[in-house]
C-alpha positions as CSV (number, residue, x, y, z in Angstrom):
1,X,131.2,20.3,109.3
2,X,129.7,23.2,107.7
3,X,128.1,26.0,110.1
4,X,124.7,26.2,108.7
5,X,123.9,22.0,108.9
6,X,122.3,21.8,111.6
7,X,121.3,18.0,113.0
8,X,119.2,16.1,115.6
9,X,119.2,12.6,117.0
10,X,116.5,10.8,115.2
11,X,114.8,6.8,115.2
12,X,114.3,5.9,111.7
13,X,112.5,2.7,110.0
14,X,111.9,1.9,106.4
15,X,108.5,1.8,105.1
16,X,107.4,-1.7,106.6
17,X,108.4,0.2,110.1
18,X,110.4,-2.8,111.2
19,X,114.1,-2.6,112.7
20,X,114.1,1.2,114.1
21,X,117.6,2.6,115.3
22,X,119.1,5.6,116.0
23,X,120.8,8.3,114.2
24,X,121.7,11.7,113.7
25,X,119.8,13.3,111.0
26,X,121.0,16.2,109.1
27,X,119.5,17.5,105.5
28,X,121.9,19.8,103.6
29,X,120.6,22.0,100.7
30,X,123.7,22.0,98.7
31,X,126.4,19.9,97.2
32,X,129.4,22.0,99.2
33,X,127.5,20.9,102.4
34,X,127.3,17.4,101.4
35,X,131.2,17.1,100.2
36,X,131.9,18.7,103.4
37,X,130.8,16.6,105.3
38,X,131.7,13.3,103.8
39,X,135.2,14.5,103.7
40,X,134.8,14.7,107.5
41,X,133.3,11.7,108.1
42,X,134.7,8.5,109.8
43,X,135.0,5.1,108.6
44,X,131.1,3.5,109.0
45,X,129.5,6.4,110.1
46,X,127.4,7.9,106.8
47,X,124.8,7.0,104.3
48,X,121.9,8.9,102.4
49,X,118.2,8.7,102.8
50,X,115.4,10.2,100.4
51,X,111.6,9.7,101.7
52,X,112.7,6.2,103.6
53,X,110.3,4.4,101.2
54,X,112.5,1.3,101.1
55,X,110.8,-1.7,103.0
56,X,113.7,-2.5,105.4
57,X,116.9,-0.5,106.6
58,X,119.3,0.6,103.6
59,X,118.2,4.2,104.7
60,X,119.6,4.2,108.2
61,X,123.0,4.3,110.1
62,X,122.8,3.4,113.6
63,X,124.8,5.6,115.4
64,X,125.9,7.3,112.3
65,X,124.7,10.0,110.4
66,X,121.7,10.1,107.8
67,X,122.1,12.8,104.9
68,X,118.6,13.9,104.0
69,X,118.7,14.7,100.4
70,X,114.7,16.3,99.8
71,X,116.7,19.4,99.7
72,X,117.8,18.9,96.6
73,X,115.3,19.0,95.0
74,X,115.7,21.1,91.6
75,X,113.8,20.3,88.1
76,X,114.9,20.7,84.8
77,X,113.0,19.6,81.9
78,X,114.6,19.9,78.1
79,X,111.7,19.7,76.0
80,X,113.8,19.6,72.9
81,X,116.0,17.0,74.2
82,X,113.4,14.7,75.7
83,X,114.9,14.3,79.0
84,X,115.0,15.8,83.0
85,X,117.9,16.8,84.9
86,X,116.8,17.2,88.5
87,X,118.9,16.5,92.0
88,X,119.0,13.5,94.0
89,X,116.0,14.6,96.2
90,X,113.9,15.7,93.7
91,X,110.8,13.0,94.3
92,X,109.3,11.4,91.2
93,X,105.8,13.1,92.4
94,X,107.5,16.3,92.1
95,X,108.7,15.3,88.7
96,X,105.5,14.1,87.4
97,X,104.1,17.1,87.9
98,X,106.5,19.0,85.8
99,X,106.3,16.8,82.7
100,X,103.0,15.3,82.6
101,X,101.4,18.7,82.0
102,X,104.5,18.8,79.3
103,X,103.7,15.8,77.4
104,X,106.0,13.5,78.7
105,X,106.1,10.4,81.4
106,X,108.8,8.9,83.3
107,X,111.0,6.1,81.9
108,X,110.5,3.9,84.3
109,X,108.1,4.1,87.6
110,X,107.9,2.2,90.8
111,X,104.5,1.2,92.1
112,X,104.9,4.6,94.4
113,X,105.5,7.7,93.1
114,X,107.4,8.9,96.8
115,X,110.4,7.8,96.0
116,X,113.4,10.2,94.9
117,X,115.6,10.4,92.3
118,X,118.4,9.3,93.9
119,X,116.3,6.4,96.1
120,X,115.3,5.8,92.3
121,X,118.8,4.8,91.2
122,X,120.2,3.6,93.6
123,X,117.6,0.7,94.2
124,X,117.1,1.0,90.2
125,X,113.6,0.5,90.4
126,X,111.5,-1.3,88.4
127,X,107.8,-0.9,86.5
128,X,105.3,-2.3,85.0
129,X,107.3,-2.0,81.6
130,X,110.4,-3.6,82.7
131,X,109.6,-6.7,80.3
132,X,110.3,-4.3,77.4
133,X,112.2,-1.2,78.2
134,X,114.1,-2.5,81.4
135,X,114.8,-0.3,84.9
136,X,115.0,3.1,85.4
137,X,119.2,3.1,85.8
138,X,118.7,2.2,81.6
139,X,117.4,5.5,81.2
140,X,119.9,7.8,83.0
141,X,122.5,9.7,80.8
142,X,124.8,10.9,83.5
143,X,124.6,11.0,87.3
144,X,126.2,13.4,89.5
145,X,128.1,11.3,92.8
146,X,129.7,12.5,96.2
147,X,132.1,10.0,96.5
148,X,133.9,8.4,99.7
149,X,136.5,11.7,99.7
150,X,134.4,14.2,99.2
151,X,134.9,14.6,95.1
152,X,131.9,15.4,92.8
153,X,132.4,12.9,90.1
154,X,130.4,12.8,87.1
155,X,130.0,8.9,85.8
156,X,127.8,8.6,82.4
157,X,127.3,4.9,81.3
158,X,128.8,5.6,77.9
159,X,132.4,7.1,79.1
160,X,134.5,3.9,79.5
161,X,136.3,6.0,82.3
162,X,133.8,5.9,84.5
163,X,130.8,3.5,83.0
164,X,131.9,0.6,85.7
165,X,131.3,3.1,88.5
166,X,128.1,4.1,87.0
167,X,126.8,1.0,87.1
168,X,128.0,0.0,90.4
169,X,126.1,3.2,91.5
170,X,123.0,1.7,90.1
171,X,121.2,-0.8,92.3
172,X,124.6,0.4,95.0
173,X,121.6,1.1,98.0
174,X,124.0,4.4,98.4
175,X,126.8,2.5,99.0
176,X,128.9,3.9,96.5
177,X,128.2,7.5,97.5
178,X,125.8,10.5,97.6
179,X,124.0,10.8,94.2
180,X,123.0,14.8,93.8
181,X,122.2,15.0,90.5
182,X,120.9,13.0,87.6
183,X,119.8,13.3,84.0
184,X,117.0,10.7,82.4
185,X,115.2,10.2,79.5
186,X,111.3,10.8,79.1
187,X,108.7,9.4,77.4
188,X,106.7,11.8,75.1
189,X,102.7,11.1,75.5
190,X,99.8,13.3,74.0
191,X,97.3,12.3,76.9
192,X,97.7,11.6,80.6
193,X,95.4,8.7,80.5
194,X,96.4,5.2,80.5
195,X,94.3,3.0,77.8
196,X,93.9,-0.6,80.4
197,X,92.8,-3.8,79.4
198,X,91.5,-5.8,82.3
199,X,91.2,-10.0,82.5
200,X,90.1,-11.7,85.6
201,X,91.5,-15.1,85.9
202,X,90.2,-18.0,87.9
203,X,93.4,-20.2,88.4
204,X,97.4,-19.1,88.1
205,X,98.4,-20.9,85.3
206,X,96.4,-19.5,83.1
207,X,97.1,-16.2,84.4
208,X,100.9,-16.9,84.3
209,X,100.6,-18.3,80.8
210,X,98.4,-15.1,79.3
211,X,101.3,-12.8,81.5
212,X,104.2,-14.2,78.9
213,X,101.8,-13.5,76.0
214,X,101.2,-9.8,77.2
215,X,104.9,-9.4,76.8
216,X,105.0,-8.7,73.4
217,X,101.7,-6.9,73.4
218,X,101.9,-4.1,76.1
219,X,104.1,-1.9,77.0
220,X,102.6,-2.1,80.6
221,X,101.2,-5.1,82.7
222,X,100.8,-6.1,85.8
223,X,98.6,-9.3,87.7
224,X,97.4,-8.9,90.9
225,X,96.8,-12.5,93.0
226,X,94.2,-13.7,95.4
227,X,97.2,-15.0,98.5
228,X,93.9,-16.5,99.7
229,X,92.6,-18.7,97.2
230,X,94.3,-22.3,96.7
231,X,93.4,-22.2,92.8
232,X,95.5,-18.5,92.7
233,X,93.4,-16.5,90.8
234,X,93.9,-12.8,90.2
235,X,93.1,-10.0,87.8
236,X,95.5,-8.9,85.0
237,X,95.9,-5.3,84.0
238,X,97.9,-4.1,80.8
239,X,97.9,-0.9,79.1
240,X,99.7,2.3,76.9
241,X,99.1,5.9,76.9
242,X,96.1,6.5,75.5
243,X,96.2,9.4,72.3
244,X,94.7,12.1,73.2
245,X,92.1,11.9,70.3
246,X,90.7,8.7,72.9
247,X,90.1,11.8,75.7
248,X,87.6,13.5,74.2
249,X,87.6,17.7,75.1
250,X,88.7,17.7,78.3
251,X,92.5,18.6,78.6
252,X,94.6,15.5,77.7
253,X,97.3,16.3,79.8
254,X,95.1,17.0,82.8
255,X,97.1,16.0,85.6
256,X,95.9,16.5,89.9
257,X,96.9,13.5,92.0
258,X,96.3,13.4,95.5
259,X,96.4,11.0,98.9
260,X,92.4,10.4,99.4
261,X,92.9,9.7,103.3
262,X,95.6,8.7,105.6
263,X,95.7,5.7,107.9
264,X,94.7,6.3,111.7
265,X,98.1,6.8,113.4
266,X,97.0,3.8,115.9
267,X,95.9,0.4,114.6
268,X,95.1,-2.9,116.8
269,X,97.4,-5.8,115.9
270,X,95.0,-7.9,114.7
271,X,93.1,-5.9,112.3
272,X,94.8,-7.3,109.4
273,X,94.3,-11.0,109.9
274,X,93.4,-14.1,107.4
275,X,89.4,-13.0,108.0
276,X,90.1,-9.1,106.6
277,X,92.4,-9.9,104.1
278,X,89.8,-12.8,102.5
279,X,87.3,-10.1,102.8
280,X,89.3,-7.6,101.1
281,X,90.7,-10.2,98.1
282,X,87.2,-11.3,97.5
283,X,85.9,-7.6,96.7
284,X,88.9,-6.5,94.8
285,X,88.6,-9.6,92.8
286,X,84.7,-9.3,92.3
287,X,85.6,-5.6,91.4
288,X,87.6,-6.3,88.5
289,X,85.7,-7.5,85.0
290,X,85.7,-10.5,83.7
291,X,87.4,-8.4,80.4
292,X,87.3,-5.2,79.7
293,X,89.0,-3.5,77.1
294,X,90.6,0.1,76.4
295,X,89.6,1.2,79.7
296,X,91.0,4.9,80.6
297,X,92.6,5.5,83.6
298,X,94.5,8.0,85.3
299,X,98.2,7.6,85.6
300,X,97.7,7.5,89.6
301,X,95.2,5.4,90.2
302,X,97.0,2.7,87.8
303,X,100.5,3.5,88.6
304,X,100.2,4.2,92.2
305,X,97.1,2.8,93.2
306,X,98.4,2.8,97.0
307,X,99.7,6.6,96.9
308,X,96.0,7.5,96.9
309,X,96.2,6.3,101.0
310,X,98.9,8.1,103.2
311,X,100.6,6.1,105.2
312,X,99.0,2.9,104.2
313,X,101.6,1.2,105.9
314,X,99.9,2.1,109.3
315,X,97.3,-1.0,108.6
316,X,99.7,-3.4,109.7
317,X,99.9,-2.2,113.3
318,X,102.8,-1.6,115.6
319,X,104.6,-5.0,114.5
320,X,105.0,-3.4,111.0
321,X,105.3,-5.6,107.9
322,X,108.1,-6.7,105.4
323,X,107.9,-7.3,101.5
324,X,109.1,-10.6,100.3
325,X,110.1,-10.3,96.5
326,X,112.2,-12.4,94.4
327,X,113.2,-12.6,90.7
328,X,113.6,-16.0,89.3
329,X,114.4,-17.2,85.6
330,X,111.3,-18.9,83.1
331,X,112.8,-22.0,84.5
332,X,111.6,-21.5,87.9
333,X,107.8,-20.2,87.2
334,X,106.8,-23.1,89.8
335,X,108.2,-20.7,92.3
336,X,105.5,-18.3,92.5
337,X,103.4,-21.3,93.3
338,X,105.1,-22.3,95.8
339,X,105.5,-19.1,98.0
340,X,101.7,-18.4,97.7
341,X,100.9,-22.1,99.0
342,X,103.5,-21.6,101.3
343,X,102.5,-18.5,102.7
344,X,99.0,-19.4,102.8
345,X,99.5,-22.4,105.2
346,X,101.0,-20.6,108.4
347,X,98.4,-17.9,108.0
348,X,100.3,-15.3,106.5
349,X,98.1,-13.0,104.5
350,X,99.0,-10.7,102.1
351,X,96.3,-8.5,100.6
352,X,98.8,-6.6,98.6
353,X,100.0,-9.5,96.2
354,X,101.5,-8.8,92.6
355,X,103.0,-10.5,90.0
356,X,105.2,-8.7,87.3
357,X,107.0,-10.2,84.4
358,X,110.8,-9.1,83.5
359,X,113.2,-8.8,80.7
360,X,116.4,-8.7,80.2
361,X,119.0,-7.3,83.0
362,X,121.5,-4.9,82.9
363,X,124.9,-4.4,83.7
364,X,124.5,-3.4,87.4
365,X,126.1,-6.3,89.6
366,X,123.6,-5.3,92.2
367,X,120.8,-4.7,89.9
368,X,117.7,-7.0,90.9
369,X,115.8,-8.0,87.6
370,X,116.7,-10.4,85.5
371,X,114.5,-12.4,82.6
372,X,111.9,-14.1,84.1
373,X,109.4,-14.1,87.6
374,X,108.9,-11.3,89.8
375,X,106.5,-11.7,93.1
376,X,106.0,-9.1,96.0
377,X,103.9,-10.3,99.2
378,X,103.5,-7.6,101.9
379,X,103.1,-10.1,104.7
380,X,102.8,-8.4,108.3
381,X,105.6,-9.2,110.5
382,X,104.0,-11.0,113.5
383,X,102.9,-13.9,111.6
384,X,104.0,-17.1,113.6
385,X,106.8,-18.5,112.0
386,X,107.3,-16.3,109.2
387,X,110.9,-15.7,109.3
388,X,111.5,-19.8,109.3
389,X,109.6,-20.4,106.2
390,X,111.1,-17.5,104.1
391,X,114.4,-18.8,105.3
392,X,113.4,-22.0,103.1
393,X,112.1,-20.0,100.8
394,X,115.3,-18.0,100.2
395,X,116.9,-21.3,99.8
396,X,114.7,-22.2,97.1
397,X,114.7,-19.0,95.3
398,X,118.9,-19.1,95.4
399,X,119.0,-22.8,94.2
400,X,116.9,-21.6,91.4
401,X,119.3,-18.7,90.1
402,X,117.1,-15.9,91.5
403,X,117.3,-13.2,94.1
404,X,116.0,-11.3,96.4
405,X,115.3,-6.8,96.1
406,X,117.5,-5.3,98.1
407,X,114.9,-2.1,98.3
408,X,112.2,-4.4,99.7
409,X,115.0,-6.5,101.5
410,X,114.7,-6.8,105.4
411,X,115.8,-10.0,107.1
412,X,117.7,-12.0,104.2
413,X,121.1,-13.2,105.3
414,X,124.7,-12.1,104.2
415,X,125.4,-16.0,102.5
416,X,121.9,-15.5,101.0
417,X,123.0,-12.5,99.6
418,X,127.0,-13.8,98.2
419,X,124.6,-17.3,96.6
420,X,122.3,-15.2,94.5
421,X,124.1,-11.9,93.0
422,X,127.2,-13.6,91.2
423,X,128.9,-10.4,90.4
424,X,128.9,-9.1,94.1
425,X,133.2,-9.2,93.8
426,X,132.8,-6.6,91.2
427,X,130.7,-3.8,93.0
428,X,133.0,-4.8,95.7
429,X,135.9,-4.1,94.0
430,X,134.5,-0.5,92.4
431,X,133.3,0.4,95.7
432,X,136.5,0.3,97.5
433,X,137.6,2.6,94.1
434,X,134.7,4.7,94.8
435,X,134.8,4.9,99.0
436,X,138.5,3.9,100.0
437,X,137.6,5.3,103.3
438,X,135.0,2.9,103.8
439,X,133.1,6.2,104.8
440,X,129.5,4.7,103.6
441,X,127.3,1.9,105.8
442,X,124.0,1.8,106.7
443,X,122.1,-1.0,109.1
444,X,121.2,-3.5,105.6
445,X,125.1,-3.5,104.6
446,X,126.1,-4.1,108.0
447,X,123.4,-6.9,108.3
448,X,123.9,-8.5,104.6
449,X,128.1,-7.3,105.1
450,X,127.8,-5.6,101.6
């Protein structure tokens, strides 16, 4: 290993804080170090890790070793060419802040903006514009990999010699190797405000049904649900950049987010029960208008309305919490139903609830979307029974032709996982291409036996 890389016995969680184990933790600042030491490395024993803001365990290697990649960090932006070139641990805050003030926005955004590049591709998160301009992996030109012996390969999705790789890469949860470098397209904008249109909505149907309209007439939308309330209402959002005639005089391209307040460090248990969370849907839902129309909002605030909060995640107490989210085809709408009620009857609350509509797929075998449903319930992980019911959940969901996020993924099991991604014999198959030595594992593949 090289000299200068130092490392240090770590515990590590995702994001919900469930499942620690142990690990030694190294970051390396260059692409030498990082070769180096995968071509040292022993069968099992490696995987990456950006800012751990994946729910369950993809980002750890129990008594392995965790490459920290926020080293890597660089930004490039081509104004000319519309597009970034930045390394693996570049984070999409970082990013933001480069080509916001610039005129552009990211292709594609998750509902946090602490994720990296890398995290971003190889979990090829999704948005609130997935219905019409798909993942972020559809927006990448070339990526920059470590593979399993050490070689810097470059894989662009438009070189038949290496587009299968590529795309294995995508939606891979670093299983195909160390991504260090990656170019995306941008989205030009003239204003850093988002142009919302708000609908509250008393029952999910309707909801649902004005969700499939909104498809063809935003470029952004999102529906947040009551988990509480039998009749499933919730509050629609949808939206575009607004022009930067709509901002008046102040700088259109204004653009200063920041985390309001962090979470104590210690939370009771029980402070996130059915009682709090009722309390807390009931005002959000109150909140929101009836209708409202060409409302501006700031890119954080609608994008990343939870960033403004460190370490939200504390809420949930020393139990920590897990995400459930599927993706199921138009044909299984009756789904999202089904998990609320479900949910709702052994007391599981979730006061982050949200709904998202997608289009078409593409052609990452481990990619999550695909055309239809999306739900996410952040449910905390004490609840009695919980693990029992989305076991018959999962069963639904797989009967149905969906599938569960990988990203968000913490307790589904490996037969869960070969029923409801088809093509997992291909990204096998380019994996073993990619990492002959088997070099690359981390506690999910081990649990789901990618």
């Amino acid at each position: 290993m090289t000299a200068t890389l130092s490392e240090k016995t770590e515990s590590l969680t995702g994001w919900g804080r469930t499942d620690p184990s142990s690990a030694l933790l190294c970051a390396p600042n260059s692409i030498d170090q990082i070769q180096s030491t995968v071509a040292a490395a022993t069968p099992g024993s490696l995987i990456a890790r950006g800012l751990g803001r994946s729910y369950g365990n993809p980002a750890q290697c129990a008594g392995g070793r965790v490459l920290e990649l926020t080293g890597l960090d660089h930004i490039q932006l081509d104004v000319a060419r519309r597009c970034a070139t930045c390394g693996g641990g570049a984070s999409l805050d970082a990013v933001l802040r480069v080509i916001v003030p610039a005129g552009f926005f990211l292709p594609v955004t998750p509902g946090t903006r602490n994720v990296t590049v890398g995290g971003a591709i190889a979990a090829d998160v999704h948005g609130k514009n997935h219905h019409g301009e798909g993942s972020f992996v559809n927006h990448v030109q070339w990526l920059k990999l470590v593979d399993g012996c050490g070689q810097l390969l470059q894989l662009n999705p438009s070189d038949p010699a290496t587009a299968a790789a590529f795309w294995a890469t995508a939606g891979g949860m670093g299983l195909t190797g160390v991504i260090v470098e990656a170019c995306f397209r941008l989205i030009p904008i003239s204003s850093s405000l988002i142009s919302v249109d708000t609908t509250r909505f008393r029952e999910l149907d309707a909801l649902m049904a004005a969700m499939v309209d909104a498809d063809a007439r935003y470029r952004y939308s999102v529906a947040w649900v009551d988990s509480l309330n039998p009749a499933g209402r919730g509050v629609l959002t949808c939206g575009d950049h607004a022009q930067a005639a709509q901002v008046g005089n102040t700088d259109p391209l204004h653009y200063y987010p920041k985390a309001l307040a962090g979470a104590p460090s210690l939370l009771p248990g029980g402070l996130l029960n059915t009682w709090t969370v009722r309390a807390f849907n009931e005002a959000w839902y109150r909140k929101a208008p009836k209708q409202r129309e060409g409302e501006l909002q700031a890119i954080s605030p609608y994008f990343h309305p939870l960033d403004g909060v460190s370490n939200w995640n504390r809420i949930y107490g020393p139990a920590g919490f897990l995400q459930y989210q599927f993706a199921v085809p138009d044909t299984a709408a009756h789904l999202v139903r089904t998990t609320l009620e479900a949910l709702r009857r052994i007391g599981a609350p979730s006061f982050l609830t949200v709904l998202k509509r997608f289009g078409p797929g593409n052609p990452g075998p481990l990619s999550f979307p695909m055309p239809g449903w999306t739900l996410a319930a952040d449910v905390s992980a004490a609840v009695p029974g919980l693990f029992e019911l989305l076991d018959q959940l999962d069963e639904q969901v797989a009967e149905a032709g969906g599938r569960l996020y990988l990203a968000k993924d913490s307790r589904q099991s490996a037969t869960m996982l070969e029923r409801s991604y088809p093509r997992l014999h291909e990204w096998r198959q380019q994996r073993a291409l990619l990492d002959p030595r088997g070099v690359f594992s981390s506690d999910l593949s081990q649990r789901v036996q990618l």
